[in-house]
PDB file of the backbone (N, CA, C, O) and the ligand in Angstrom, with CONECT records:
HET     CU  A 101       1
ATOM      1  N   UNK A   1      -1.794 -15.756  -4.860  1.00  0.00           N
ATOM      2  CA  UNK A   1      -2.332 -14.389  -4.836  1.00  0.00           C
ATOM      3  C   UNK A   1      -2.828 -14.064  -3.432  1.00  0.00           C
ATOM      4  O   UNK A   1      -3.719 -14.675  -2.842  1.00  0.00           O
ATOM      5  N   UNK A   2      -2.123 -13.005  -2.967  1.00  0.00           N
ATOM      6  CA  UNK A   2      -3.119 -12.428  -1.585  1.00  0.00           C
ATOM      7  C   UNK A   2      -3.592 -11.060  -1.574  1.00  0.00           C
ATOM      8  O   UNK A   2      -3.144 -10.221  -2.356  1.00  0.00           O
ATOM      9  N   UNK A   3      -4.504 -10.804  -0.691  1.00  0.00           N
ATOM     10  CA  UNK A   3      -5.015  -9.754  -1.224  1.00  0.00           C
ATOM     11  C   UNK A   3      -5.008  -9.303   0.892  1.00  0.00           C
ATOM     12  O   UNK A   3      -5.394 -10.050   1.791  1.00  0.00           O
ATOM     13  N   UNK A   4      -4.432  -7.886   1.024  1.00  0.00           N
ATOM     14  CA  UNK A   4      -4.303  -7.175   2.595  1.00  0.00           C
ATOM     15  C   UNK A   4      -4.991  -6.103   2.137  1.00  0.00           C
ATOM     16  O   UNK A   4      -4.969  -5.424   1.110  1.00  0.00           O
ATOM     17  N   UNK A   5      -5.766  -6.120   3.410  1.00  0.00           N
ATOM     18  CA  UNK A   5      -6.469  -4.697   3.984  1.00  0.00           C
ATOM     19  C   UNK A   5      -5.274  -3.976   5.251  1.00  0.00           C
ATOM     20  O   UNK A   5      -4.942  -4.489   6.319  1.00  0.00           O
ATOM     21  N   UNK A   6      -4.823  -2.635   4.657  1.00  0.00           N
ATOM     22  CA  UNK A   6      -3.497  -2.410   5.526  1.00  0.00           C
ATOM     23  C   UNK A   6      -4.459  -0.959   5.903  1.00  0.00           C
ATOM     24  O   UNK A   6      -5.046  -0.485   4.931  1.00  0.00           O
ATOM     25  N   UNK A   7      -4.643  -0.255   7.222  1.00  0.00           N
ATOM     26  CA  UNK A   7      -4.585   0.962   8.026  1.00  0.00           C
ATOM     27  C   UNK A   7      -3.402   1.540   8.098  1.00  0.00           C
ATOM     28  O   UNK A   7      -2.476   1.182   8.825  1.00  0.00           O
ATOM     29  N   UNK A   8      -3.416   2.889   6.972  1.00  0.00           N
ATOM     30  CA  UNK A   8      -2.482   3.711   7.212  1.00  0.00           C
ATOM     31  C   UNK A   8      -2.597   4.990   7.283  1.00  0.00           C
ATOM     32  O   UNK A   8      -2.831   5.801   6.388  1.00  0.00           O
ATOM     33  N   UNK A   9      -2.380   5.176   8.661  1.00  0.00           N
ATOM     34  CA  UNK A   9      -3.002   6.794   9.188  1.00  0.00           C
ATOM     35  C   UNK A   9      -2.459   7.863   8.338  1.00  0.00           C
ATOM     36  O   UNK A   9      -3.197   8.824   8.119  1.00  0.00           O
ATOM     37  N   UNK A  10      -1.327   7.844   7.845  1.00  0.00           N
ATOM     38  CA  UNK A  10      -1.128   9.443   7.413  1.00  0.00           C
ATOM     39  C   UNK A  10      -1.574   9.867   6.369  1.00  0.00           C
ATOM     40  O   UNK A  10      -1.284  10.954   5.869  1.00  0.00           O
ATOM     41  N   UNK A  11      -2.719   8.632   5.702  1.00  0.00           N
ATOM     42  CA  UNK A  11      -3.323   9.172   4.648  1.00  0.00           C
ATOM     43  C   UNK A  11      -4.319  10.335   4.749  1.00  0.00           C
ATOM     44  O   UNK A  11      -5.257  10.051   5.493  1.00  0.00           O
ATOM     45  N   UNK A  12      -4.375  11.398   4.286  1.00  0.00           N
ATOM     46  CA  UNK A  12      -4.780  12.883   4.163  1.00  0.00           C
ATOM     47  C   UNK A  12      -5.631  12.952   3.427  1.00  0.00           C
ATOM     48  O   UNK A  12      -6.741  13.223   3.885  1.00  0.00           O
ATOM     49  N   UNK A  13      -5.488  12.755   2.086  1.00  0.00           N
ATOM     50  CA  UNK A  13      -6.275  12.774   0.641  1.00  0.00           C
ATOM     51  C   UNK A  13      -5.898  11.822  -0.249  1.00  0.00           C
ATOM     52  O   UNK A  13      -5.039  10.941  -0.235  1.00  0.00           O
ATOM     53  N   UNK A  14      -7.015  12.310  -1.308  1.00  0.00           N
ATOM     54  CA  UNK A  14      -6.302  11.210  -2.293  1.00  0.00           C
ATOM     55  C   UNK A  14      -4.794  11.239  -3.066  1.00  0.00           C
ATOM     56  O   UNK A  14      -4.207  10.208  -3.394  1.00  0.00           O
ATOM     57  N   UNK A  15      -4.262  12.633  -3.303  1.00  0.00           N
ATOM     58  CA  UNK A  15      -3.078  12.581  -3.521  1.00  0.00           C
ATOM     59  C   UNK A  15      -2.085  11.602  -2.842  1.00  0.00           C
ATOM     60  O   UNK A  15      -1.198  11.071  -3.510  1.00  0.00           O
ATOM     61  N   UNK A  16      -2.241  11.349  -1.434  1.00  0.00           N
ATOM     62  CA  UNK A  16      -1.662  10.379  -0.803  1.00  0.00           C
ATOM     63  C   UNK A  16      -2.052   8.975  -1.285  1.00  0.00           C
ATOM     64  O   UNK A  16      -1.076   8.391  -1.755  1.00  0.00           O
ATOM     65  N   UNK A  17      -3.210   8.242  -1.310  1.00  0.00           N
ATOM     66  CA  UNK A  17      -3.098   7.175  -2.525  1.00  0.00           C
ATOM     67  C   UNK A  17      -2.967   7.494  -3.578  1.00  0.00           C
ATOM     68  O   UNK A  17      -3.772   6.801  -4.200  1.00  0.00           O
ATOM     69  N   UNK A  18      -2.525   8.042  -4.170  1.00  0.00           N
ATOM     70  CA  UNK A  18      -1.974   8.387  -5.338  1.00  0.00           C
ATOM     71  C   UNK A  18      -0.419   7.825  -5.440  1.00  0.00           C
ATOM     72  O   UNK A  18       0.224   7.132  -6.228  1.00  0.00           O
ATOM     73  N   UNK A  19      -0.261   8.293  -4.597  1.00  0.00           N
ATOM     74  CA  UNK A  19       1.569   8.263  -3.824  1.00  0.00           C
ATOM     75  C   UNK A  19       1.733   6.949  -3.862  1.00  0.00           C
ATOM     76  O   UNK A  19       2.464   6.358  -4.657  1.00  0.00           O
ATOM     77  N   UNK A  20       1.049   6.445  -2.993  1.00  0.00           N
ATOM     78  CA  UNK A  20       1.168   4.968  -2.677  1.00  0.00           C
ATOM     79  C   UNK A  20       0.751   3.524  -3.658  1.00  0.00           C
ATOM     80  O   UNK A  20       0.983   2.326  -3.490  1.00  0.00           O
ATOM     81  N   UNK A  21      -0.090   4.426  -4.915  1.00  0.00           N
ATOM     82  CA  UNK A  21      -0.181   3.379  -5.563  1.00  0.00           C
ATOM     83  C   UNK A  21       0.430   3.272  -6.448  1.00  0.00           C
ATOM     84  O   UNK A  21       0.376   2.329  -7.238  1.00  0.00           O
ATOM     85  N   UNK A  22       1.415   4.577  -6.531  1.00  0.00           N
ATOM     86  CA  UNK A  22       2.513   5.157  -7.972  1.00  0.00           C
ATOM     87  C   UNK A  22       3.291   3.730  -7.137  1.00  0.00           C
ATOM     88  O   UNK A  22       3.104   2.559  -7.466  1.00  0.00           O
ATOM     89  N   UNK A  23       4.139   4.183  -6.055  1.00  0.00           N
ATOM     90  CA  UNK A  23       5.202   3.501  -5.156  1.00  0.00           C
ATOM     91  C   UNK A  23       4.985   2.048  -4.867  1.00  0.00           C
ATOM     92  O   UNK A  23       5.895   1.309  -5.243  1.00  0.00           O
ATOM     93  N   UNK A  24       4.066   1.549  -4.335  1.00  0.00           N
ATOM     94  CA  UNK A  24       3.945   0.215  -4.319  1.00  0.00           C
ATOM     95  C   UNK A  24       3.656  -0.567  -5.704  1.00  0.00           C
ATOM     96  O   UNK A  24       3.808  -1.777  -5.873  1.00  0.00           O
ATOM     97  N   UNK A  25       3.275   0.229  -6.516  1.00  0.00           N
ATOM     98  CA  UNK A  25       2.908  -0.756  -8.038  1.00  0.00           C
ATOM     99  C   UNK A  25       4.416  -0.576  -9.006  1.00  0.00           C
ATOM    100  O   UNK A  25       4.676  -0.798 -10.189  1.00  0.00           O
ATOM    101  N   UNK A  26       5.070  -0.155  -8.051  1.00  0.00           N
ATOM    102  CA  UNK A  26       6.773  -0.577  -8.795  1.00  0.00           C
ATOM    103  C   UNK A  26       7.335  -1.474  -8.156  1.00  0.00           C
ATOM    104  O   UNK A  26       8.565  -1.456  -8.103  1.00  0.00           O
ATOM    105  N   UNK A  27       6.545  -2.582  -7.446  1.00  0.00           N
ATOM    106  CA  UNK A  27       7.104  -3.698  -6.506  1.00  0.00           C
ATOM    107  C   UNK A  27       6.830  -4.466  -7.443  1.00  0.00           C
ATOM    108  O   UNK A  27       5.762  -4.217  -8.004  1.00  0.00           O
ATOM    109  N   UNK A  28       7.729  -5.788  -8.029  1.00  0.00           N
ATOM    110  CA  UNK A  28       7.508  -7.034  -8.867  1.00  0.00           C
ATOM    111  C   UNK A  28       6.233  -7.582  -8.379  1.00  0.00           C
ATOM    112  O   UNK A  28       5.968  -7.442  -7.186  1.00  0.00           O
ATOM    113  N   UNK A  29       5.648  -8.016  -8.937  1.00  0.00           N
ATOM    114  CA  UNK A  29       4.279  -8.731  -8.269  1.00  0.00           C
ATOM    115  C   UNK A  29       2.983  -8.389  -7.239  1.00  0.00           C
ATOM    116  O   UNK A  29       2.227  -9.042  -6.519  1.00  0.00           O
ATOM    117  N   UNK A  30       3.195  -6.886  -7.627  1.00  0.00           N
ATOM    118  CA  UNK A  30       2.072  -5.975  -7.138  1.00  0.00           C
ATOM    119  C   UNK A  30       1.330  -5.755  -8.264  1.00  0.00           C
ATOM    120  O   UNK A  30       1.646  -4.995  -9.179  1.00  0.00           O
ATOM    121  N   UNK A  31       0.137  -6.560  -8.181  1.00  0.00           N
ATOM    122  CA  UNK A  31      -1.331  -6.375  -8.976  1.00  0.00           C
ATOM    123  C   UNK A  31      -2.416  -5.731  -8.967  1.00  0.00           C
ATOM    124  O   UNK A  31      -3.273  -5.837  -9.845  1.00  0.00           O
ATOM    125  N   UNK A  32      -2.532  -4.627  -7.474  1.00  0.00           N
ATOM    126  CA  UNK A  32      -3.487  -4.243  -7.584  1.00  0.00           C
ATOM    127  C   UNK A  32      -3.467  -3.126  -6.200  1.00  0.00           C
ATOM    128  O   UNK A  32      -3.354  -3.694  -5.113  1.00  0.00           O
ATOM    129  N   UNK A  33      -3.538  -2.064  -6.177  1.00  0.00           N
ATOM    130  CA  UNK A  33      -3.601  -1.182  -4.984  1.00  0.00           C
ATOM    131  C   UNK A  33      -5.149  -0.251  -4.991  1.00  0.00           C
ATOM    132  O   UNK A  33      -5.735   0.303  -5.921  1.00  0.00           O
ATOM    133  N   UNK A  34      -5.391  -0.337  -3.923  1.00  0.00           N
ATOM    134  CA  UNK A  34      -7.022   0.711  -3.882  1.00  0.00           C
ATOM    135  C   UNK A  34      -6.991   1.377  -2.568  1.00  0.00           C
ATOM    136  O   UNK A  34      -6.832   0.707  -1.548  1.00  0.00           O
ATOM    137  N   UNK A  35      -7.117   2.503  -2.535  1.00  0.00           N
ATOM    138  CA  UNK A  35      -7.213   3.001  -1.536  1.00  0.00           C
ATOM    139  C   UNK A  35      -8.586   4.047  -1.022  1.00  0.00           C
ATOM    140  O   UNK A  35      -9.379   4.532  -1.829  1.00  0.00           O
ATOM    141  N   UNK A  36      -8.653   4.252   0.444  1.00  0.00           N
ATOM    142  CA  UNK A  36     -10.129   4.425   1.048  1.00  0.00           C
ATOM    143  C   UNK A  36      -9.341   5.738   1.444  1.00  0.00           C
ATOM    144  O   UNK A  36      -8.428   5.437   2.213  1.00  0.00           O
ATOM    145  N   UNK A  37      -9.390   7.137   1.169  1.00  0.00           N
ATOM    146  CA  UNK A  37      -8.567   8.385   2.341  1.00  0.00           C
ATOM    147  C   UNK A  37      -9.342   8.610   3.174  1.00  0.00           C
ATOM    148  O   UNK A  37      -8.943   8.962   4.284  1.00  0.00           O
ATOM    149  N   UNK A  38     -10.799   8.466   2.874  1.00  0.00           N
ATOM    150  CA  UNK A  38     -11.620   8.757   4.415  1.00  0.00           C
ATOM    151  C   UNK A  38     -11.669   7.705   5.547  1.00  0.00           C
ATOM    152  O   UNK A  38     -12.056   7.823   6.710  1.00  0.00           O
ATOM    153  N   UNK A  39     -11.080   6.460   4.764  1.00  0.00           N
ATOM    154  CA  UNK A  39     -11.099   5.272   5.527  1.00  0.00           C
ATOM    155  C   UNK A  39      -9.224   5.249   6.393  1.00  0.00           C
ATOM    156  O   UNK A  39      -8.815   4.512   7.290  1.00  0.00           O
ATOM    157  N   UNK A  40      -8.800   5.900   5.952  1.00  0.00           N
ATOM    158  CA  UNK A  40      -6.974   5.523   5.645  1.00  0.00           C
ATOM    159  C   UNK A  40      -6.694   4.362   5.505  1.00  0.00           C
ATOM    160  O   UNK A  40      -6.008   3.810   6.365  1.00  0.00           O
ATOM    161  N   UNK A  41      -7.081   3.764   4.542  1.00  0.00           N
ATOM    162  CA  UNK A  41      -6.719   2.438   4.297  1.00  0.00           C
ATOM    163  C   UNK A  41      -6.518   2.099   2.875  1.00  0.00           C
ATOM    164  O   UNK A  41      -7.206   2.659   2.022  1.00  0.00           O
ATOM    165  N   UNK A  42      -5.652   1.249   2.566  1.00  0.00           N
ATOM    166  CA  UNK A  42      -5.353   0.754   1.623  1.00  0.00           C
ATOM    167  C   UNK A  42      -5.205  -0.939   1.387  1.00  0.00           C
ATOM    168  O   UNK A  42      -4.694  -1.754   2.156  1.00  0.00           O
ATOM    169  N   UNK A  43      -5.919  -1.207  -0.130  1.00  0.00           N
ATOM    170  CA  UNK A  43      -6.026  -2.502  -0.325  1.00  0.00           C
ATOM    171  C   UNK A  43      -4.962  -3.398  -1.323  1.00  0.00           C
ATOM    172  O   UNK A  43      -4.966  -3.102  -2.518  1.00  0.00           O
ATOM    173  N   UNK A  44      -4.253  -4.246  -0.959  1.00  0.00           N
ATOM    174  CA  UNK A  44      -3.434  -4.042  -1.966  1.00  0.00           C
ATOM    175  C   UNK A  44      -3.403  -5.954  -2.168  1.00  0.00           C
ATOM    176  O   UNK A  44      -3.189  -6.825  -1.325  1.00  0.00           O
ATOM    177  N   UNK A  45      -3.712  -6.055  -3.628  1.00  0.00           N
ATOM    178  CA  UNK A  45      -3.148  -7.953  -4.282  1.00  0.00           C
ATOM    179  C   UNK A  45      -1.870  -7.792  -4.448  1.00  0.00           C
ATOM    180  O   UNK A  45      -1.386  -6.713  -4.789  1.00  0.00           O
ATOM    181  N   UNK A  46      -1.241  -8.768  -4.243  1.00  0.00           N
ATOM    182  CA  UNK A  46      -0.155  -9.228  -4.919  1.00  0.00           C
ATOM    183  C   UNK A  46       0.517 -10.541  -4.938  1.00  0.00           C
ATOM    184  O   UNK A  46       0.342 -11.136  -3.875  1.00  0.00           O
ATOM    185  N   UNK A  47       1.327 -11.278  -5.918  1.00  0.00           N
ATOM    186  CA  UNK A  47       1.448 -12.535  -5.567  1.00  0.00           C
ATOM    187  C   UNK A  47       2.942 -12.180  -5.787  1.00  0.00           C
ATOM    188  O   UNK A  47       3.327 -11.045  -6.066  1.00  0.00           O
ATOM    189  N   UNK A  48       4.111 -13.751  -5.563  1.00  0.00           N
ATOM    190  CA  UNK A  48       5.438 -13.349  -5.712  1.00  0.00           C
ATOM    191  C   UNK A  48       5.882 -12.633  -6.644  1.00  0.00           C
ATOM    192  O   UNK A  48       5.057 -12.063  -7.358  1.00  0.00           O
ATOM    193  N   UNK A  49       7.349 -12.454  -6.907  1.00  0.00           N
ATOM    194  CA  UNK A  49       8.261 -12.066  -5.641  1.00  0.00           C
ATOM    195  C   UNK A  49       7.665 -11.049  -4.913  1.00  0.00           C
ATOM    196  O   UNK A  49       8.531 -10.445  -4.281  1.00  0.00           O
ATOM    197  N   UNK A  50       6.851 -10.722  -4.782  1.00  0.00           N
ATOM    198  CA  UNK A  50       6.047  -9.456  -3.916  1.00  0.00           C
ATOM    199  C   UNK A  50       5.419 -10.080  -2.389  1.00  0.00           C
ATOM    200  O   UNK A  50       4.441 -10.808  -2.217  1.00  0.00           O
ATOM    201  N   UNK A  51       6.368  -9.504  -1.387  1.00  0.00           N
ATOM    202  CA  UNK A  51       5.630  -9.850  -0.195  1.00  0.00           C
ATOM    203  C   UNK A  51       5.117  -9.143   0.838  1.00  0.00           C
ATOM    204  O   UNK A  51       5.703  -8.066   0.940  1.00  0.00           O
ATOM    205  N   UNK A  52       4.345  -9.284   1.572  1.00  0.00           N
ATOM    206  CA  UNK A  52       4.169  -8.283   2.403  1.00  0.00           C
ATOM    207  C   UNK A  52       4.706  -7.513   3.269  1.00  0.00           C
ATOM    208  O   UNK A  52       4.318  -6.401   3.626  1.00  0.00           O
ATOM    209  N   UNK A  53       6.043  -8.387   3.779  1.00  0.00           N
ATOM    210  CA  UNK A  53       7.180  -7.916   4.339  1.00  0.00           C
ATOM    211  C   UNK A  53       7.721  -6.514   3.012  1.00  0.00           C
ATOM    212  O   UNK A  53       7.707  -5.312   3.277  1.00  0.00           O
ATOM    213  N   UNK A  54       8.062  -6.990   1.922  1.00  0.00           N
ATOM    214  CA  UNK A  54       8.079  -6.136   0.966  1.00  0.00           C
ATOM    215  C   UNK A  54       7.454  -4.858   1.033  1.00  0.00           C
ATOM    216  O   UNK A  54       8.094  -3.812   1.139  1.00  0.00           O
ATOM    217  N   UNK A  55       6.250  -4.925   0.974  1.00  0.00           N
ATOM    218  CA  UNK A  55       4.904  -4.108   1.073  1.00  0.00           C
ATOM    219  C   UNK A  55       5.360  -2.802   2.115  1.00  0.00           C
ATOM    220  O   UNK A  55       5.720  -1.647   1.884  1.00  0.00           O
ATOM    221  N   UNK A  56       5.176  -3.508   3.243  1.00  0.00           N
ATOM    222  CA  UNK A  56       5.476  -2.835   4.173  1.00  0.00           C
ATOM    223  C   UNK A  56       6.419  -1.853   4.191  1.00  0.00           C
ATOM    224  O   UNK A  56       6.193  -0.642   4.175  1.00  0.00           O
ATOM    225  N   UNK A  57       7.759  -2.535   4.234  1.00  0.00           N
ATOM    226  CA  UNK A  57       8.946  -2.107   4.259  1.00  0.00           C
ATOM    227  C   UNK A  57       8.764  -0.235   3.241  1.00  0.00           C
ATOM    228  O   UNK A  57       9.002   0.926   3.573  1.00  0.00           O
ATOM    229  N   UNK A  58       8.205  -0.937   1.900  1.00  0.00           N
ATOM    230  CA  UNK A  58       8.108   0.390   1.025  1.00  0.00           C
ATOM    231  C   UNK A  58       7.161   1.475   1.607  1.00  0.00           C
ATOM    232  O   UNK A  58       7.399   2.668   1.418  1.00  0.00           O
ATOM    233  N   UNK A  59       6.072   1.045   2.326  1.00  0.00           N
ATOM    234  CA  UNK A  59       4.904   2.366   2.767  1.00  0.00           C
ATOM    235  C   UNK A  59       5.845   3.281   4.022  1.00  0.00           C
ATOM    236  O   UNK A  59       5.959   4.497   4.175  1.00  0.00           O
ATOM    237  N   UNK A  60       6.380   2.228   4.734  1.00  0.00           N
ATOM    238  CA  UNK A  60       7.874   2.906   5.385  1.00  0.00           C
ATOM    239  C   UNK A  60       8.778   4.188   4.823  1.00  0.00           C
ATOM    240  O   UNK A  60       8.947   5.318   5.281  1.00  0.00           O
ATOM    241  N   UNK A  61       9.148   3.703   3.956  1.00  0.00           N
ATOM    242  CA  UNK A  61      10.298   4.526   3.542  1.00  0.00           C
ATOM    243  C   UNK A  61       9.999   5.360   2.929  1.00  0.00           C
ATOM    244  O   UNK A  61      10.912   6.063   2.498  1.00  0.00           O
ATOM    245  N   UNK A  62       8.487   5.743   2.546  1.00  0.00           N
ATOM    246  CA  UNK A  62       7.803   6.700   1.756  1.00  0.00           C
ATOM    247  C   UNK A  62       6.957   7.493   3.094  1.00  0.00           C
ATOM    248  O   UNK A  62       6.109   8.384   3.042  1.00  0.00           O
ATOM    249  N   UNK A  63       7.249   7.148   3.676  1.00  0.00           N
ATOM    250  CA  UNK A  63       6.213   7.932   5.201  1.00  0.00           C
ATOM    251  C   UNK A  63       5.169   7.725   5.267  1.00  0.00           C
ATOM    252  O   UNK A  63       4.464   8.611   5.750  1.00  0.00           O
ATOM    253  N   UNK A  64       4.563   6.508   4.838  1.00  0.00           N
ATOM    254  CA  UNK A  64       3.260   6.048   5.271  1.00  0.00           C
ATOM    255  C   UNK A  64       3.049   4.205   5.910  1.00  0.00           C
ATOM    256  O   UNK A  64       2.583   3.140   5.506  1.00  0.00           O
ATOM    257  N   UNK A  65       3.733   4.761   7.113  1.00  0.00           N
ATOM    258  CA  UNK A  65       3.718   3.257   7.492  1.00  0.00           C
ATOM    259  C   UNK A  65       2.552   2.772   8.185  1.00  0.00           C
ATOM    260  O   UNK A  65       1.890   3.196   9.132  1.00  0.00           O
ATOM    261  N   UNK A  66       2.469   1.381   7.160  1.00  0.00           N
ATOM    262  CA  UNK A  66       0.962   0.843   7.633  1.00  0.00           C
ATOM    263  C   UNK A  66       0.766   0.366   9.555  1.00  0.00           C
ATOM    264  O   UNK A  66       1.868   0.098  10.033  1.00  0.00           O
ATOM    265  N   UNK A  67      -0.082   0.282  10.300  1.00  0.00           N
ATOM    266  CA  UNK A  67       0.161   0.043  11.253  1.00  0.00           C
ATOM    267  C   UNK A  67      -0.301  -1.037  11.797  1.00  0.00           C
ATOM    268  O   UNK A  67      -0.118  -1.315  12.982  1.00  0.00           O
ATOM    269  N   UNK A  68      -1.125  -1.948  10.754  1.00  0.00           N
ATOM    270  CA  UNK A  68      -1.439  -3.438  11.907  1.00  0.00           C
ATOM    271  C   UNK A  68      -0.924  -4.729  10.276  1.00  0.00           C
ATOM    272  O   UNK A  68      -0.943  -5.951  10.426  1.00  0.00           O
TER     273      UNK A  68
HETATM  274 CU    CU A 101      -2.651  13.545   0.761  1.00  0.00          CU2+
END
């Protein structure tokens, strides 16, 4: 199980974690997404097949790419 603190600027509001926790919690082995909009950050568990490379890749292709 790991658990990332990811900074992702284009978060706006909460509709935007909204977005992101619809989208990343359709990844196999995503357990848990929380997100901060005043913070732009998002917290996310997950253990396999779910990786962070994974992770990533999806906040990408949805237009919210994490940045560290
Ligand atoms: Cu928003």
């Amino acid at each position: 199980m790991e658990t990332r603190k990811l900074s992702v600027p284009n978060i706006t509001c909460g509709h935007c974690v909204m977005t992101i926790q619809r989208e990343l919690g359709e990844i196999d082995g995503v357990s848990k997404v929380e997100g901060d909009p005043m913070g732009k950050e998002i917290t996310v568990r997950w253990d396999v097949p779910a990786t962070l490379e994974k992770i990533r890749s999806t906040l990408k292709e949805i237009n919210y790419p994490a940045v560290e």
